[in-house]
Kinemage of the C-alpha trace (Angstrom):
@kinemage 1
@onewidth
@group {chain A} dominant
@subgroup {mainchain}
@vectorlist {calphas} color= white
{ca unk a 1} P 101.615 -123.195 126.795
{ca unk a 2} L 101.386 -126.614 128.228
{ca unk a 3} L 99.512 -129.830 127.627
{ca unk a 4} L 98.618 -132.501 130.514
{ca unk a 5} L 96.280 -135.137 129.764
{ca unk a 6} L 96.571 -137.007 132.812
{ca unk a 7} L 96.668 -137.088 136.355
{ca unk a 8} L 100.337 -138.042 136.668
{ca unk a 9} L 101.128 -135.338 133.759
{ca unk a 10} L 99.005 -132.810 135.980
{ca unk a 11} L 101.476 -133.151 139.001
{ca unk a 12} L 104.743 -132.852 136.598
{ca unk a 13} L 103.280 -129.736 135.151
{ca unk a 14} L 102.649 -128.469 138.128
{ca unk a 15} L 106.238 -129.336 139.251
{ca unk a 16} L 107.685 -127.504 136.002
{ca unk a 17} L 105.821 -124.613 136.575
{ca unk a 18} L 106.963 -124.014 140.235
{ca unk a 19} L 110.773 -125.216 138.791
{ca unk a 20} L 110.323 -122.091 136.267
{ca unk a 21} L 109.164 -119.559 138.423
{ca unk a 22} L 111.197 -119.969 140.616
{ca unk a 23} L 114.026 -120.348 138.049
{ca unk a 24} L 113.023 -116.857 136.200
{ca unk a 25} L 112.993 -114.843 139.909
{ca unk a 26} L 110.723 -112.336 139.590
{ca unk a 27} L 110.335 -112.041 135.571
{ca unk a 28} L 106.939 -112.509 134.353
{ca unk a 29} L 105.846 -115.462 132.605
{ca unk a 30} L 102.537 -116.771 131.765
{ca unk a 31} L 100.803 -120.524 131.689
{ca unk a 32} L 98.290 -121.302 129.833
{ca unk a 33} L 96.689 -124.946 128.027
{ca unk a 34} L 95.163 -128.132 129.163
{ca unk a 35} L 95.747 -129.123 132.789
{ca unk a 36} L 94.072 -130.276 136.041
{ca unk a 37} L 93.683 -128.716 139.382
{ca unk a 38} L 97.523 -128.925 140.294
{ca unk a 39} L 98.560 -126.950 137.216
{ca unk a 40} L 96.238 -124.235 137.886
{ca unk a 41} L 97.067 -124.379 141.579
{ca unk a 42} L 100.837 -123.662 140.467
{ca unk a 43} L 99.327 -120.176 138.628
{ca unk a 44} L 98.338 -122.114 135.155
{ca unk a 45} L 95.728 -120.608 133.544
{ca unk a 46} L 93.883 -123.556 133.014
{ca unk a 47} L 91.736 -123.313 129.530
{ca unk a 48} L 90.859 -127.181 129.271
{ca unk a 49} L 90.847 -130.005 131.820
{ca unk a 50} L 92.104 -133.503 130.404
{ca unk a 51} L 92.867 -134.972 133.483
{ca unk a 52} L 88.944 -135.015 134.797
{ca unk a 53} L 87.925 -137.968 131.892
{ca unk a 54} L 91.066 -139.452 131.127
{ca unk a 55} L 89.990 -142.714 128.947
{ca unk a 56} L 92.180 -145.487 128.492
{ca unk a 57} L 91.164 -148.424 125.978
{ca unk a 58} L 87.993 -148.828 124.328
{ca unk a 59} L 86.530 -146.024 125.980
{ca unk a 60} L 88.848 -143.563 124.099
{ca unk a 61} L 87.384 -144.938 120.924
{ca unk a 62} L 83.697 -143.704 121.994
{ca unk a 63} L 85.016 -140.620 122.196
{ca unk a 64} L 87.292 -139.646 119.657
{ca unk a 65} L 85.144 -137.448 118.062
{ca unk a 66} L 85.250 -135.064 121.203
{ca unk a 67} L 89.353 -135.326 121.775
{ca unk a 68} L 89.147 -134.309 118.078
{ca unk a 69} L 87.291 -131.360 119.030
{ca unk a 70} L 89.523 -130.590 121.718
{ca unk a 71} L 92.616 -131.060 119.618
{ca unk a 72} L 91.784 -128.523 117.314
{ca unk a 73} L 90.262 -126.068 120.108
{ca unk a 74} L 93.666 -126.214 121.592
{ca unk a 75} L 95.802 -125.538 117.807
{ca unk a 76} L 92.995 -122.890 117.813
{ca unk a 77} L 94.655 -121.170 121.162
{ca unk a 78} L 98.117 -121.936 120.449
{ca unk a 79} L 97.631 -120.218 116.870
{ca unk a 80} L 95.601 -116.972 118.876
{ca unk a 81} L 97.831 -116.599 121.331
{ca unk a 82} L 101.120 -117.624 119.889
{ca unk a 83} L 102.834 -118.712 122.725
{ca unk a 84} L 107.080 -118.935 122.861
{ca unk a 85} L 107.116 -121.948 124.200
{ca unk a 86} L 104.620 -124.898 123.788
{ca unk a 87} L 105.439 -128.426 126.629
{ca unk a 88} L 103.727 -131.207 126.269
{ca unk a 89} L 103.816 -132.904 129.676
{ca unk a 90} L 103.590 -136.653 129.310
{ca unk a 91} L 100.034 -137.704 127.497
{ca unk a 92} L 102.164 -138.967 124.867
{ca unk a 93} L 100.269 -139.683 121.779
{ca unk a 94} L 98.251 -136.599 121.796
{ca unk a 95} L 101.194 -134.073 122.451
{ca unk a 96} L 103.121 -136.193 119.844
{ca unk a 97} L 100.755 -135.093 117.078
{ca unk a 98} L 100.374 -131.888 118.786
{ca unk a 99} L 103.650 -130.824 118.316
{ca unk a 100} L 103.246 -131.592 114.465
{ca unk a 101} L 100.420 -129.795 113.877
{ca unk a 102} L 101.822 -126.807 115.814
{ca unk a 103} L 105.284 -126.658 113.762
{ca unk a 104} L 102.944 -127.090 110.848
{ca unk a 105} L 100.767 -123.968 111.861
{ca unk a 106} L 104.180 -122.218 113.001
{ca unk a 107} L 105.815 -122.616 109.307
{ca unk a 108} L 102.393 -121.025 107.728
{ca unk a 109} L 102.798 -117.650 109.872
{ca unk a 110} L 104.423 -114.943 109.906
{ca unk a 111} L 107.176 -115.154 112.022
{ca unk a 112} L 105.668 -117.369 114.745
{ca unk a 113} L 108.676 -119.893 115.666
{ca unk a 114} L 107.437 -121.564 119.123
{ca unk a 115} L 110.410 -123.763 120.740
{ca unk a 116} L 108.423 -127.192 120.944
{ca unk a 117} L 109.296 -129.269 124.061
{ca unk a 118} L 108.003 -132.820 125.670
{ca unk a 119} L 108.553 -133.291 129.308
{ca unk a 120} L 108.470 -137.328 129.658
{ca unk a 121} L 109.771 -139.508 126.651
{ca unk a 122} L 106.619 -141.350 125.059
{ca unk a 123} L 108.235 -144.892 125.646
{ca unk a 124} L 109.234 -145.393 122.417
{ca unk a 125} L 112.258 -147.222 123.205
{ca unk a 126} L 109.559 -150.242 124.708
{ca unk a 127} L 107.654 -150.993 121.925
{ca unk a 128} L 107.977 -148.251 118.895
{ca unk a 129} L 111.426 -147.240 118.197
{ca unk a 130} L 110.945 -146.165 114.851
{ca unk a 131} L 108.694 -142.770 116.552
{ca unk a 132} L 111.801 -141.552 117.672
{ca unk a 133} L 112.990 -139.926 114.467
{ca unk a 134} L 109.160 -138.715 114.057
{ca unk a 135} L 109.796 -136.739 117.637
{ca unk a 136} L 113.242 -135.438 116.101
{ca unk a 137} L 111.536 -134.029 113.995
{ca unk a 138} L 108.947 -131.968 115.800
{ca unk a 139} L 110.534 -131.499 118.594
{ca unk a 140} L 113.069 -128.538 120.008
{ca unk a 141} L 113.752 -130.371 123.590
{ca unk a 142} L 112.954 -133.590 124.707
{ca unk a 143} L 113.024 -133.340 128.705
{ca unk a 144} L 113.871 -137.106 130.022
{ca unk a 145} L 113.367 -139.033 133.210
{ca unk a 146} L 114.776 -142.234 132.748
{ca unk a 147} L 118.918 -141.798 132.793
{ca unk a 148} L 119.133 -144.097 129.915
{ca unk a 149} L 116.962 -142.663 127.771
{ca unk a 150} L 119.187 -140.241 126.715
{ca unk a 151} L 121.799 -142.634 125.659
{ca unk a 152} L 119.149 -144.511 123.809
{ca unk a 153} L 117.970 -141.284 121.931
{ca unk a 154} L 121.886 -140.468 121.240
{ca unk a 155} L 121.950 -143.215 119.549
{ca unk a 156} L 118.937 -143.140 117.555
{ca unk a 157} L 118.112 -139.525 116.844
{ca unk a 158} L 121.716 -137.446 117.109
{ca unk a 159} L 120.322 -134.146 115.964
{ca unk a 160} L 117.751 -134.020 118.977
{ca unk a 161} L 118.528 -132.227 122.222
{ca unk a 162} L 117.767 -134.698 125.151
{ca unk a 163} L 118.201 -133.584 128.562
C-alpha cells in the first residue's frame, strides 16, 4: 500500500514502483492506496486520488472534514486488505499520523504486523526536530533524499533505520 498526496509524491511513487518491479523480476506484487495518474500508470491500483485537490493553507482548513473522511476510508482499506507493506510517499503530515494509526490498528489484530515505511523525510530537521522521535516510533524504514539527513537522524533517533 502506498500514500501520495501530491503531485511531486505522485512521480516518486511512481518511481518506487517501477524501482520494485523491476527489483522483484518477475515475482508478483501488488499496489494499491492513494495516488495520481503516474502511480496508476506504473500498475498502482489507484483507490483514491490526493494529488487532483491538493490544498495548501487556509484552504485545507475548509476542508478538513473531507481529508478526515478520507483518512479513515484509507485505515478502512489498509485494515481490509492488510497489506505487508504500507509507504507513505512524501505528503508528510498526513502519512505521519497515518503510520500511527496503522501500527495502532496492526497491534489490535491478529497477527497483522505491516513493515511501515516513509519515502521522503518530513523536514523535521528545518523547523520541528522534536517529530523525529515521534517517526521512530511509527516507523520501520525511513527512505531519505537529502545525504545529510541520515546523519542528522543518527544522531537524533539511533534505533531508526534510515537509508
Amino acid at each position: 500500500m502506498l500514500i501520495a498526496g501530491e503531485a511531486s509524491g505522485d512521480t516518486l511513487g511512481a518511481e518506487l514502483i517501477s524501482a520494485l518491479r523491476e527489483r522483484l523480476g518477475g515475482r508478483e506484487a501488488r499496489f494499491f492506496g492513494a495516488g495520481g495518474p503516474r502511480m496508476q500508470a506504473a500498475g498502482m491500483e489507484v483507490v483514491l486520488d490526493f494529488t487532483r485537490n491538493a490544498v495548501f493553507g487556509l484552504e485545507l482548513f475548509k476542508r478538513i472534514l473531507e481529508y478526515r473522511r478520507q483518512f479513515e476510508a484509507m485505515v478502512r482499506l489498509a485494515v481490509e486488505r492488510k497489506p505487508d507493506v504500507v509507504v507513505g510517499v512524501d505528503f508528510g503530515m498526513f502519512n505521519s499520523r497515518f503510520a500511527q494509526e496503522i501500527k495502532k490498528r496492526a497491534r489490535q489484530s491478529d497477527g497483522w504486523r505491516p513493515k511501515l515505511v516513509q519515502f521522503v523525510s518530513p523536514q523535521v530537521w528545518a523547523s520541528r526536530p522534536w517529530r523525529a522521535k515521534k517517526l521512530a516510533r511509527n516507523l520501520d524504514l525511513l527512505l531519505t533524499i537529502f545525504p545529510f539527513e541520515q546523519s542528522w537522524y543518527a544522531r537524533r533517533t539511533p534505533n531508526l533505520r534510515v537509508e
